[in-house]
N, C-alpha and C positions, 0 to 999 in steps of 0.2 A: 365515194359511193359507187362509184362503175367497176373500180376495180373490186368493189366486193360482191355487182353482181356478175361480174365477168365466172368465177368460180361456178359457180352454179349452173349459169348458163354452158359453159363447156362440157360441166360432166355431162348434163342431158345430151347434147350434142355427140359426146363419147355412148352414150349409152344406147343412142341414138344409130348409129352406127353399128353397136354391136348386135344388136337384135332387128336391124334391117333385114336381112335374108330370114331370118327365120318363117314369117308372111309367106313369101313365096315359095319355101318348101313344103310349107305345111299347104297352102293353094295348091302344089303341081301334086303331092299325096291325096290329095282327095279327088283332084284329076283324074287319075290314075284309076281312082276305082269308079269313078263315076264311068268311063270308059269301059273297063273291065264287068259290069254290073251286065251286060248284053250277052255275055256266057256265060252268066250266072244263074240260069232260070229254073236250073234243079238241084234237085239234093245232092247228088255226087259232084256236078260241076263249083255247086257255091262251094260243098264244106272239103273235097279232095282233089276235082280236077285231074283225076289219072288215066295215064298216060294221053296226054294232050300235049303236050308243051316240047318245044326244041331243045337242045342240048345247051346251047350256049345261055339258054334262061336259067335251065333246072341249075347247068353247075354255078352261076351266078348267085342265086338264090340259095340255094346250098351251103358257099361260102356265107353268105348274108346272116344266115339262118344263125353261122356259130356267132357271127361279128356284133354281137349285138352290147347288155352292157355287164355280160360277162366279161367280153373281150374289151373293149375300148375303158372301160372304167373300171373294173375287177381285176384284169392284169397290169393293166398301169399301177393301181395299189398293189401288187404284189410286186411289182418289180419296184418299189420305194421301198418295201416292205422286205425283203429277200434277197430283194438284187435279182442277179441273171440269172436266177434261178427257176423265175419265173419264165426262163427261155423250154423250158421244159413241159410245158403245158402245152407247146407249139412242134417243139419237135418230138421229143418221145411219147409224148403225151399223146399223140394225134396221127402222126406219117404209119407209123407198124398198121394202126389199127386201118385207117382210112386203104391202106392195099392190102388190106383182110380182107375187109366188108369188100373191096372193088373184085376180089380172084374169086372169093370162094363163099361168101355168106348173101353177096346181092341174086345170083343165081338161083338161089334157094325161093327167095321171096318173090321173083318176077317166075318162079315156073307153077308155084302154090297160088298166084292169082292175086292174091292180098292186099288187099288198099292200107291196111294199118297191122301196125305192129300186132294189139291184142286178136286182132283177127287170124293171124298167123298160129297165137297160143290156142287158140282155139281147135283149127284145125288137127293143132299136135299132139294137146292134151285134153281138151273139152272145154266146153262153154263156161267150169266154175271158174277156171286159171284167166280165162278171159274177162269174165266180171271184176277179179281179182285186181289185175293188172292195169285194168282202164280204170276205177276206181282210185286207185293211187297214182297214176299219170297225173287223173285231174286234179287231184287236190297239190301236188308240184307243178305244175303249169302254174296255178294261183299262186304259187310261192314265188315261181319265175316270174311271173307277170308284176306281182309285188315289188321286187327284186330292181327291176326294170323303170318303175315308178319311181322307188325310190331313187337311185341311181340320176334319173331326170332330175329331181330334186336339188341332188346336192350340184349340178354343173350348172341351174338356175340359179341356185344362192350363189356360189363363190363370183358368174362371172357377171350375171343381170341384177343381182340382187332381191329377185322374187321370191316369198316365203315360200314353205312347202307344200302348203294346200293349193295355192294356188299354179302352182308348179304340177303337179299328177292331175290333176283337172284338165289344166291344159293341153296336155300330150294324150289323156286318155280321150279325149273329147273328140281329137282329129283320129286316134287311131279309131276308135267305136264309127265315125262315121263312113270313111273309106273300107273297111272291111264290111260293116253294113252291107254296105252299094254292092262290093264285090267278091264278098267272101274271098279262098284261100287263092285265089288268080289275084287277085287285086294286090292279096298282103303276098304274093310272090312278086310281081314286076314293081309293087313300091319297095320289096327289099333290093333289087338289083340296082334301082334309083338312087335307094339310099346308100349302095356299098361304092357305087360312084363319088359321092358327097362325102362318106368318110376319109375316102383314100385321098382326095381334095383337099381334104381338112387337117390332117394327120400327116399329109408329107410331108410340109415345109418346117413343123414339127422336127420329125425325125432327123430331117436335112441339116438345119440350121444347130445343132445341139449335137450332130455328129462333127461338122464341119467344125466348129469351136471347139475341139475335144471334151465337151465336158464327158465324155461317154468313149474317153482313152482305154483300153485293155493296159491295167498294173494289176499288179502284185494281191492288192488287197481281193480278200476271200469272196466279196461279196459281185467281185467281177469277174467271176469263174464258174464253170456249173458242174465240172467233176472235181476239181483240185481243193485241197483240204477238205471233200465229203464226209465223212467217217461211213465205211459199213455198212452199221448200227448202232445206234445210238439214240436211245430214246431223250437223252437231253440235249442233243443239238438241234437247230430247228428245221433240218432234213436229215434224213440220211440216204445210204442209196439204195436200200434196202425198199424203204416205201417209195421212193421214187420211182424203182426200176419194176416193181411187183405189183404195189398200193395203185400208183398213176398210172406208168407206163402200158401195164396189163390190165387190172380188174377194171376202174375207174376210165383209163381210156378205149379199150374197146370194147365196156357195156355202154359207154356214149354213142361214138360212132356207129355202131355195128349195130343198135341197138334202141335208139332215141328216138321219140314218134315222130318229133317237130324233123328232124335230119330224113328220116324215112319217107315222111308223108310229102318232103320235093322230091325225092328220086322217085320214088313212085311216079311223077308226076311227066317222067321222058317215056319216049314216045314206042322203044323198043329198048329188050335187055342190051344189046351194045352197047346201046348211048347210056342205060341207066350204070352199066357197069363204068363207064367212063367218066361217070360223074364226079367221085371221089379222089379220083388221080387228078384231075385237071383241079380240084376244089383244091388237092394237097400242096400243089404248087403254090396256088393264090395264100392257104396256108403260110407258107412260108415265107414269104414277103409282106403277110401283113402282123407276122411277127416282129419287124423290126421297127413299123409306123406306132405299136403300141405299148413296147417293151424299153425300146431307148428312149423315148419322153420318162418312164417312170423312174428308171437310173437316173437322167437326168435330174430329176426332179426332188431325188432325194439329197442332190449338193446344191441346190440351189434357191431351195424351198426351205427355210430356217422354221423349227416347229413342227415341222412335218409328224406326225405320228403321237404329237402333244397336243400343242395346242390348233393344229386343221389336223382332222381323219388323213389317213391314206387315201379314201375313196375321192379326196379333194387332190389329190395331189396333178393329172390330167387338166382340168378345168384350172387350178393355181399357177400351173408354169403357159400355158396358153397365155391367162392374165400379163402373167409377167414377162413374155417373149413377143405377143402379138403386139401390133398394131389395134385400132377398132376394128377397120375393115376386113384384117386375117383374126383377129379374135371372133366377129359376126361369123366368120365359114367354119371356123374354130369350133364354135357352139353350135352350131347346125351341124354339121359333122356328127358329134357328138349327141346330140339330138334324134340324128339322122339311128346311131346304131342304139339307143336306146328305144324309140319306139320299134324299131326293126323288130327287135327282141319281146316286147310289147306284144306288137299286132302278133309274130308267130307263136305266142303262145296262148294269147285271146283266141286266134283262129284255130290254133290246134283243139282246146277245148270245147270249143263249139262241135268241131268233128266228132271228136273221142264220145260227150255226152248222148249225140245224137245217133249217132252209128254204131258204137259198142256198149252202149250202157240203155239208153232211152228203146232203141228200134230193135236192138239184140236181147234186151229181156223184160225190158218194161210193157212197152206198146208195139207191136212188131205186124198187126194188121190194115195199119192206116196207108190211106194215098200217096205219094212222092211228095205232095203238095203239103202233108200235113209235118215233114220232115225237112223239110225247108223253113214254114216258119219256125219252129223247133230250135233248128238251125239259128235264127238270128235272134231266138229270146235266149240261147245258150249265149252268145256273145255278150248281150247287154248284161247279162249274171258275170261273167268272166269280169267284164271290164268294173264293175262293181266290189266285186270281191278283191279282186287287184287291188283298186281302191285301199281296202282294208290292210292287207295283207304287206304293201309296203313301208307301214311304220312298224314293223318285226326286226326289220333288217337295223335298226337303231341298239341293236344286244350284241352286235359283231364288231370289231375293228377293222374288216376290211369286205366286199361283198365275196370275196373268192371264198372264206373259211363259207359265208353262209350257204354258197352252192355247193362247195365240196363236202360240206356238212350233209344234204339233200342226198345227195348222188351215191354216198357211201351207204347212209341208211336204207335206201329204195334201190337205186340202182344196181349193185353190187350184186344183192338176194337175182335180183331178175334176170343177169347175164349171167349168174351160175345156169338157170332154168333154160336160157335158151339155147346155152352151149352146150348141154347135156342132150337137150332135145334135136339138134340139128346133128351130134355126133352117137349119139347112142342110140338104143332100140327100148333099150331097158326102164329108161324115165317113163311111168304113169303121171296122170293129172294127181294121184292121192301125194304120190313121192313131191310133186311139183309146187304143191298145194303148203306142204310141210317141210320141205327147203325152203320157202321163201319167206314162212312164218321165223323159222327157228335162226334164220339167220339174221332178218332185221330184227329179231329180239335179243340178236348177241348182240350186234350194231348198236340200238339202243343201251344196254345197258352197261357197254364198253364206254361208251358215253359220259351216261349219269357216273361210273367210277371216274371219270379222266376230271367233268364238270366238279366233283364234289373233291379233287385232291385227292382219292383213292391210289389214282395210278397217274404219272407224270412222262410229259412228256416235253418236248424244247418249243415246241408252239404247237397251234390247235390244227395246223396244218400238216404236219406231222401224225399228228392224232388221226384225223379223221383218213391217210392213207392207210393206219394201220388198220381203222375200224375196217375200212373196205377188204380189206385181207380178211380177215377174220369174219368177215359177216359172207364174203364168198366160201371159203376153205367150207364155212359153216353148212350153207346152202346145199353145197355140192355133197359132201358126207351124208346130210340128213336127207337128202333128195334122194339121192341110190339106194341108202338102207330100207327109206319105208317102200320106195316102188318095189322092192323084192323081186323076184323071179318068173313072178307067173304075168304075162304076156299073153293081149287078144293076138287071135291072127289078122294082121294086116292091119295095126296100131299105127304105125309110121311108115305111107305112101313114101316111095322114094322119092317124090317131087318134094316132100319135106326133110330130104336128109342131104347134108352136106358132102361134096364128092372132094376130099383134101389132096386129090391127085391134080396134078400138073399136067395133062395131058387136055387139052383140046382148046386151053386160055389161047386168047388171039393175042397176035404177035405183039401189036400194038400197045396190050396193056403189061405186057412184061415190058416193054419199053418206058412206060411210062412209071411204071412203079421200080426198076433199076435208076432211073433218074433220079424221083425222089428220095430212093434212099441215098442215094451218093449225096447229092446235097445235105441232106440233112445228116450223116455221119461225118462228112464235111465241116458244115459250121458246129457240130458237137465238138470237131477237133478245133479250132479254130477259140472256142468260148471255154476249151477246156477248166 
């Protein structure tokens, strides 16, 4: 009789354990904004906060901003999923674009004034591209935010055993009340909180699984990120083609260079230096938190039996934790984890609360009212986000792994909108009309490259594949149909040179060529190295 209750009693005891820490992260997170709530008492402070903040917060937060559960749960499934191929989302995917935006595109945005991206489009094109723009921001924030939810979800079930409603409740509940208290200051120093807690959580991870070799450099293909590539090839499940075109360019730096949540921390340093330095110093952290979230998923695909059957990929993180930790490093384990999905959460609940209220509510809706009346605005935008979110995370149950559903997103929306801005930041010749109808014509090729690939029309080696190429293609699109309708006839004094990119090399401070010769040697480095 004892030894039958002994069983029971232990697991709680185990379970016990694992979900100890989580109480006190989710305590020091509302903390935080409880604190934070005291420079919160107006409309720019709750929903943007710009330029207020130090250097060493913004580029914190910054990294934070990508670490979320894109990163800790969507490349871990890619890299079970692909292999080291998924090393690619970290270095080419990310280092080119991050010392673009740092030389020659953040310049642009701190001398135009601009708190947010669509504000930018506005000043270059006119108030319709702005409408435009923040209108589809918000409704992908709600996708990310979903995204994010879900993601909570499955690292409750595999490692606590909690279902899944009751899982997104609980994450959404603490992120809704800390961002409350303190709008985007608060969900800025709970991300720098939390990018501490990941990298905690996720080392001993990386350590223990390098040091056992399960994550030896052989022969086989899937432990290599250029060797047996092919070219092109629409049936293998990369090629370099989209990798080096599809990711490397359209898809990475209309992220970077380009993203409101990424923009709206850098905005938030205190002068263009420090804002330009943001990105260089993020690139680095970049690069070393490729390896806390990349070799768990290699590993995990030897030693995880079922993987891809019978558990999701998106388990594969949360499953080798289970079966590598202890309670006590499985508890940091899951907070950790925890840590970079609400991350991801609150900055995109907080971004949309922004975007609603400043580009869409007070830029065309209501644009007469008091500061005062833009503030509560501000926090009934939140409680809709976190609502919607809600909804919006049982979508992600149609994908095999969270990275196709983001890259899915980013090709259709994103792709069109970094054609519009790099035409607008480099030429003279884009109108709002041209800008208006590259951005229609190319998420309508994107779409419906799409519904052919979805219906078997056209094939490719996986859907990751697929959606680099849509992004090609919805860019090429963009850009073509953008130039032809804007035509030739030009106001005088359409594009203020404060909104035109200067691609010359002459006056960068020393320092950020230092810092951007760094990263790239590293990072062509370990390309050579993962070859």
């Amino acid at each position: 009789m004892r030894s039958g209750d002994a069983s029971p009693m232990h697991d709680t005891l185990r379970l016990g354990l694992r979900i100890a820490i989580l109480p006190s992260y989710f305590g020091i997170s509302i903390l935080i904004g409880w604190i934070a709530r005291r420079h919160s008492e107006s409309a720019n402070s709750f929903l943007n906060a710009s330029r207020s903040l130090p250097l060493p917060i913004v580029t914190a937060a910054f990294l934070a901003a990508n670490c979320g559960a894109l990163e800790i749960v969507g490349l871990s499934a890619m890299a079970a999923q692909y292999g080291a191929q998924a090393f690619h989302f970290y270095w080419i995917g990310a280092i080119p674009a991050m010392i673009f935006l740092a030389l020659w595109m953040m310049p642009v945005y701190r001398r135009s004034g601009v708190r947010s991206i669509p504000e930018y489009l506005e000043l270059r094109y006119g108030g319709g591209i702005r409408l435009l723009n923040a209108c589809v921001l918000a409704v992908t924030m709600l996708l990310f935010g979903g995204i994010s939810l879900y993601a909570m979800a499955e690292v409750l079930q595999v490692v606590a055993g909690m279902n899944f409603s009751a899982s997104v409740l609980l994450s959404a509940g603490v992120v809704l009340v800390y961002v409350m208290l303190g709008g985007v200051r608060a969900t800025i120093y709970n991300e720098v909180f939390q990018l501490l807690v990941m990298i905690a959580g996720l080392l001993p991870l990386a350590i223990r699984n390098w040091s056992r070799g399960a994550l030896s450099l052989t022969s086989e293909p899937r432990n290599h990120l250029w060797r047996g590539l092919p070219l092109v090839s629409h049936a293998s499940p990369l090629d370099a083609l989209g990798v080096v075109v599809g990711l490397g360019f359209v898809l990475s730096f209309g992220y970077w260079c380009t993203d409101f949540i990424l923009m709206q921390r850098a905005f938030t340093a205190r002068t263009e230096a420090e804002a330009r330095q943001v990105p260089l110093w993020a690139g680095l952290g970049k690069l070393g938190f490729s390896m806390l979230v990349v070799l768990p998923g290699l590993a995990a695909y030897r030693l995880i039996p079922g993987l891809g059957s019978s558990e999701r990929f998106d388990q594969a993180l949360p499953a080798l934790m289970r079966l590598q930790y202890g309670p006590a490093m499985l508890g940091l384990g899951l907070t950790a984890i925890a840590a970079s999905l609400m991350s991801a959460l609150a900055a995109n609940v907080s971004a949309f609360a922004a975007l609603w209220t400043e580009d869409i509510y007070r830029a065309h809706l209501v644009t007469w009212k008091p500061d005062r009346h833009y503030f509560v605005m501000g926090r009934v935008a939140t409680i809709v986000a976190i609502g919607v979110s809600l909804l919006t995370s049982y979508i992600n149950f149609l994908f095999s792994d969270l990275m196709e559903h983001v890259q899915l997103i980013f090709s259709v929306f994103g792709a069109p909108f970094f054609a519009i801005f790099l035409l607008g930041m480099t030429t003279r010749r884009t109108n709002e009309r041209g800008a208006v109808a590259g951005f229609l014509a190319g998420t309508s090729v994107a779409l419906l490259h799409l519904i052919a690939f979805s219906r078997g029309w056209l094939h490719y080696g996986s859907v990751m594949s697929a959606n680099f190429y849509v992004a090609i293609y919805a860019f090429c699109t963009s850009v073509i149909v953008a130039w032809l309708v804007s035509g030739v006839n030009l106001r005088k004094g359409e594009q203020p040179p404060a909104l035109r990119m200067n691609l010359t090399v002459r006056g960068i401070p020393q320092l950020l060529w230092i810092l951007s010769a760094l990263l790239l040697c590293v990072c062509v480095g370990l390309n050579v190295m993962w070859r």
